[in-house]
Backbone bond lengths (Angstrom), bond angles and torsions (degrees), N, CA, C in turn:
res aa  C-N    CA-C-N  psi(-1)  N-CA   C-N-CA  omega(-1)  CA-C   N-CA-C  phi
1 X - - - 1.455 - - 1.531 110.37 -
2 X 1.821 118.05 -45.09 0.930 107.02 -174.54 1.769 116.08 -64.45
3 X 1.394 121.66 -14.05 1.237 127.73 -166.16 1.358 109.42 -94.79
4 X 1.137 125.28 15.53 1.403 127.80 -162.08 2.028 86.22 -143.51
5 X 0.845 122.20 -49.49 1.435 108.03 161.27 1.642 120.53 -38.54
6 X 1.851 100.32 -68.06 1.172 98.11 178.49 1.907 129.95 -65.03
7 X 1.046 99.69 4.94 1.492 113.36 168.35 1.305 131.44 -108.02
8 X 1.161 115.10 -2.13 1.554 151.92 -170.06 1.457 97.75 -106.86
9 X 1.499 125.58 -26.41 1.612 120.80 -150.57 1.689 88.64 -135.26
10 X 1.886 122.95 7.16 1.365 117.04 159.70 2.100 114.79 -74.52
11 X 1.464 97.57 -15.39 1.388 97.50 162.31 1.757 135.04 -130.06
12 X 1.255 90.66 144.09 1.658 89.62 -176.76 1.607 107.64 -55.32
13 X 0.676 116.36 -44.54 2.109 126.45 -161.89 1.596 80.38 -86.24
14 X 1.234 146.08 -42.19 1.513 118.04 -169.52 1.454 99.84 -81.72
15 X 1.448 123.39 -35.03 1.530 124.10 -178.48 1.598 102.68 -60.25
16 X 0.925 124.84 -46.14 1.670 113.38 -164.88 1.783 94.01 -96.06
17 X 0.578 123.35 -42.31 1.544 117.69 169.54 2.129 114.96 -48.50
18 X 1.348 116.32 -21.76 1.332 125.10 153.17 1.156 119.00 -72.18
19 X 1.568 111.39 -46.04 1.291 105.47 -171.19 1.793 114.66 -64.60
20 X 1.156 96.29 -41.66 1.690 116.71 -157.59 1.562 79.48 -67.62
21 X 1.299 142.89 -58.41 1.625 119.38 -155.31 1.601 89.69 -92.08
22 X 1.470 154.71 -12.86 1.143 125.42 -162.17 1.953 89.84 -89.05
23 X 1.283 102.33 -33.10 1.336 92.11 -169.58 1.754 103.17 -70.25
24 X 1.383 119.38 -48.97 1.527 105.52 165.84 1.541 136.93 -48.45
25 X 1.763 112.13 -27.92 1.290 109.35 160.76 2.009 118.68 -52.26
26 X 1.622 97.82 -49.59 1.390 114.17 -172.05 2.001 105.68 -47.41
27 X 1.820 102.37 -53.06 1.220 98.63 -158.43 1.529 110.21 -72.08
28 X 1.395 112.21 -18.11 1.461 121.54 -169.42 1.829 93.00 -84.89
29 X 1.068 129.25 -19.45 1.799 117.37 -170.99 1.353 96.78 -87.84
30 X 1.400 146.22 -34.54 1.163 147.89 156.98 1.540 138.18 -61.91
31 X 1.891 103.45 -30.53 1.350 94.40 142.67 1.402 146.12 -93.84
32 X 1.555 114.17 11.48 1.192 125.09 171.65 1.852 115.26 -100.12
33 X 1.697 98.91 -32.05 0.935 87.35 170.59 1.400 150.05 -92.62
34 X 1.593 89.76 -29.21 1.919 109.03 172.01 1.342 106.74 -95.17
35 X 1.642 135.32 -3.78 0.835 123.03 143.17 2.395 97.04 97.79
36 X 1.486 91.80 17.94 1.750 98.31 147.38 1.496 127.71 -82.67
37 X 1.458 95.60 156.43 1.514 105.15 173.70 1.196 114.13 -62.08
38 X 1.494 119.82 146.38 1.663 108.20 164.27 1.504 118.39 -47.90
39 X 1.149 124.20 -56.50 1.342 132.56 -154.15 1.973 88.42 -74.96
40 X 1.403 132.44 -63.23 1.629 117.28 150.73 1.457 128.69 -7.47
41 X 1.496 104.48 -65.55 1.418 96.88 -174.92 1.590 101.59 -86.67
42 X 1.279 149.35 -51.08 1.671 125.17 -177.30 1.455 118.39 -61.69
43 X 2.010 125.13 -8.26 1.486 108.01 128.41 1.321 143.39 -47.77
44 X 1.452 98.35 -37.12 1.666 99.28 -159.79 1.530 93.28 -83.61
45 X 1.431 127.52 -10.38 1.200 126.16 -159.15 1.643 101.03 -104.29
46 X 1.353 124.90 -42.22 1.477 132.07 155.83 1.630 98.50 -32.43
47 X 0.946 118.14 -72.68 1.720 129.95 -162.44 1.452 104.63 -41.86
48 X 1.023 103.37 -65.88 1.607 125.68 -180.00 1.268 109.15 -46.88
49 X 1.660 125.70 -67.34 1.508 129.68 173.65 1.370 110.94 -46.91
50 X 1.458 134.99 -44.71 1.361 117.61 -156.60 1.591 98.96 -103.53
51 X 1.107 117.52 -3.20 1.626 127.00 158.25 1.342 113.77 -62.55
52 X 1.362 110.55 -73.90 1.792 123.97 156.83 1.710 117.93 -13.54
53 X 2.048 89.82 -64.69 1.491 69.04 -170.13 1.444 124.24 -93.07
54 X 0.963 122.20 26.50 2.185 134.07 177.18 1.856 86.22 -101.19
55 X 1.308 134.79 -17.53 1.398 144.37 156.96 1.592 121.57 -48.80
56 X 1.614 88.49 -54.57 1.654 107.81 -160.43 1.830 96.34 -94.33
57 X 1.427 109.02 -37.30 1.442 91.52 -168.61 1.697 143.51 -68.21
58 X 1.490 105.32 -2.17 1.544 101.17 171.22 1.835 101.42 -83.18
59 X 1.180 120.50 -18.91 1.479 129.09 -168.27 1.298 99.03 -39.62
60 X 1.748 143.99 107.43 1.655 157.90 -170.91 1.071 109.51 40.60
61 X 1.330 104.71 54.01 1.520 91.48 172.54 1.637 101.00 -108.19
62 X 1.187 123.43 151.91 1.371 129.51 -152.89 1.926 99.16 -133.45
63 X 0.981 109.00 142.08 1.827 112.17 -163.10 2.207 81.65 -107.86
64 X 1.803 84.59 133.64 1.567 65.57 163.32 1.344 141.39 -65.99
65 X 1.424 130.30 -15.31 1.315 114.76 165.05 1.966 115.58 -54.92
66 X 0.720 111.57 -47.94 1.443 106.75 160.42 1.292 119.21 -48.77
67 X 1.249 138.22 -39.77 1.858 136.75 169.50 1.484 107.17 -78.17
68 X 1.601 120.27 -11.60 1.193 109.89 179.60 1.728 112.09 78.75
69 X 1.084 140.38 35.67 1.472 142.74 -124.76 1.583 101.47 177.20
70 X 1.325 130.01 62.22 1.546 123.57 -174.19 1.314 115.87 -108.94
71 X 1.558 125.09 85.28 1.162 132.47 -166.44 1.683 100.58 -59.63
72 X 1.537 105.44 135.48 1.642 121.70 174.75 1.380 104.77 -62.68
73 X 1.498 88.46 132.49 1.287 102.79 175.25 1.689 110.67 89.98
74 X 1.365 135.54 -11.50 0.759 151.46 126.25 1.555 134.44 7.36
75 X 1.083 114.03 133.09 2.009 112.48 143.76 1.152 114.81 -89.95
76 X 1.323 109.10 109.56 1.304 104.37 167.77 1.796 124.51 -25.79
77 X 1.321 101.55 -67.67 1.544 107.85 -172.91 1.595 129.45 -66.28
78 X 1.398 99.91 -21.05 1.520 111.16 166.73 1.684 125.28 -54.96
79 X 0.922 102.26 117.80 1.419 123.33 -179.94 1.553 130.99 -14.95
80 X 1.352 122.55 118.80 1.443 118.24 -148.22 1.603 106.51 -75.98
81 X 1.336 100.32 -42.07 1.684 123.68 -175.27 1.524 120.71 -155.08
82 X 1.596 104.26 71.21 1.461 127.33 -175.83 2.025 112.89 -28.13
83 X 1.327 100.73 -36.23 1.541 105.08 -168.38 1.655 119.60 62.03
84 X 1.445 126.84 -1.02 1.292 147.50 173.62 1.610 94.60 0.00
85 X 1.528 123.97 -63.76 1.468 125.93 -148.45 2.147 88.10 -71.88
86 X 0.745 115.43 -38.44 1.705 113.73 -169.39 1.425 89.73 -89.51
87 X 1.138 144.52 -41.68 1.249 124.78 176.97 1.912 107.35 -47.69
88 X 1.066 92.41 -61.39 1.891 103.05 -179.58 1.764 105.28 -42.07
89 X 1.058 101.85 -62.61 1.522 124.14 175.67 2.311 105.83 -24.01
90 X 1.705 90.98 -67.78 1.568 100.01 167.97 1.121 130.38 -89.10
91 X 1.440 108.46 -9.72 1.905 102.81 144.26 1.375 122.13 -46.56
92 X 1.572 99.34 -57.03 1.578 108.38 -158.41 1.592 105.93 -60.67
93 X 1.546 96.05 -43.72 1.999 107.68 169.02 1.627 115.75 -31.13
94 X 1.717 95.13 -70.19 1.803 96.15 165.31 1.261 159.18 -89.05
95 X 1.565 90.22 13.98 1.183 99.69 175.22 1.745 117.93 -117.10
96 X 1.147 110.73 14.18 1.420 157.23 -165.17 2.044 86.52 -92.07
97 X 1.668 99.14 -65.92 1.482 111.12 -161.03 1.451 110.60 -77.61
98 X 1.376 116.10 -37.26 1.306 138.15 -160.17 2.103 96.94 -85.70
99 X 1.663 102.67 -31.15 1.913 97.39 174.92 1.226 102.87 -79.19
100 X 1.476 131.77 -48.05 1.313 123.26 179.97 1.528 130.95 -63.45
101 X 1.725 116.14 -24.42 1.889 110.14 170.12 1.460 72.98 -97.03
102 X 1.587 166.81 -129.24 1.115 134.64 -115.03 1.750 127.62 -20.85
103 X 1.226 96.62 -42.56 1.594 97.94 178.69 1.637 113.30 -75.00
104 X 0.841 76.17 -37.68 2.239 87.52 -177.76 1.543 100.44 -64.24
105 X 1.372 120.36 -45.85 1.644 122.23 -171.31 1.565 118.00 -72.66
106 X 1.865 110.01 -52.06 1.066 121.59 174.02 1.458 115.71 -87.61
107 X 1.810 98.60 138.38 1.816 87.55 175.51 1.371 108.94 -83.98
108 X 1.138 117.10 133.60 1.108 131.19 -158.91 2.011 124.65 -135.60
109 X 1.673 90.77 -11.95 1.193 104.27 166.04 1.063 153.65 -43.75
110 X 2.176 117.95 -15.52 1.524 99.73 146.88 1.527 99.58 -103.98
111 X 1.041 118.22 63.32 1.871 104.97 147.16 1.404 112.42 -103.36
């Protein structure tokens, strides 16, 4: 899985092209199945993703003094190689999983 992320996240147009249908698979299984509005569930699903990813984003991230690599002019501690596009990539993964048993658990049916 992890190798198919990181190959998935060597392009911009394949990275947002995951995102855009995993998150449309997600919002469409929740409004057909638990029975939300569209415009309900790609809130509840916004919420969730940009929650996720301030979640997901310190996950390996390495400061260049740790890579040994301290570009001038620099912060030291700021991040050597963020990975931003695969971070997005396993947002969209869990927050994909986390809208659909939220919706299944909570009633949630007039949002």
């Amino acid at each position: 899985m992890i190798k198919l992320v990181k190959f998935i996240a060597n392009s911009l147009w394949t990275t947002s092209a995951v995102i855009v249908v995993m998150s449309a698979i997600a919002v469409s299984i929740v409004v057909h199945a638990f029975g939300l509005k569209i415009s309900g569930g790609i809130a509840l699903y916004f919420v969730i993703w940009w929650t996720l990813l301030f979640a997901i984003l310190p996950f390996g991230v390495r400061s260049q003094v740790e890579v040994g690599d301290v570009a001038h002019g620099t912060e030291p501690g700021a991040p050597a190689a963020p990975a931003l596009r695969e971070k997005a990539i396993w947002t969209t993964f869990v927050s994909s999983a986390v809208l659909v048993f939220t919706a299944g658990v909570l009633p949630l049916s007039g949002l």
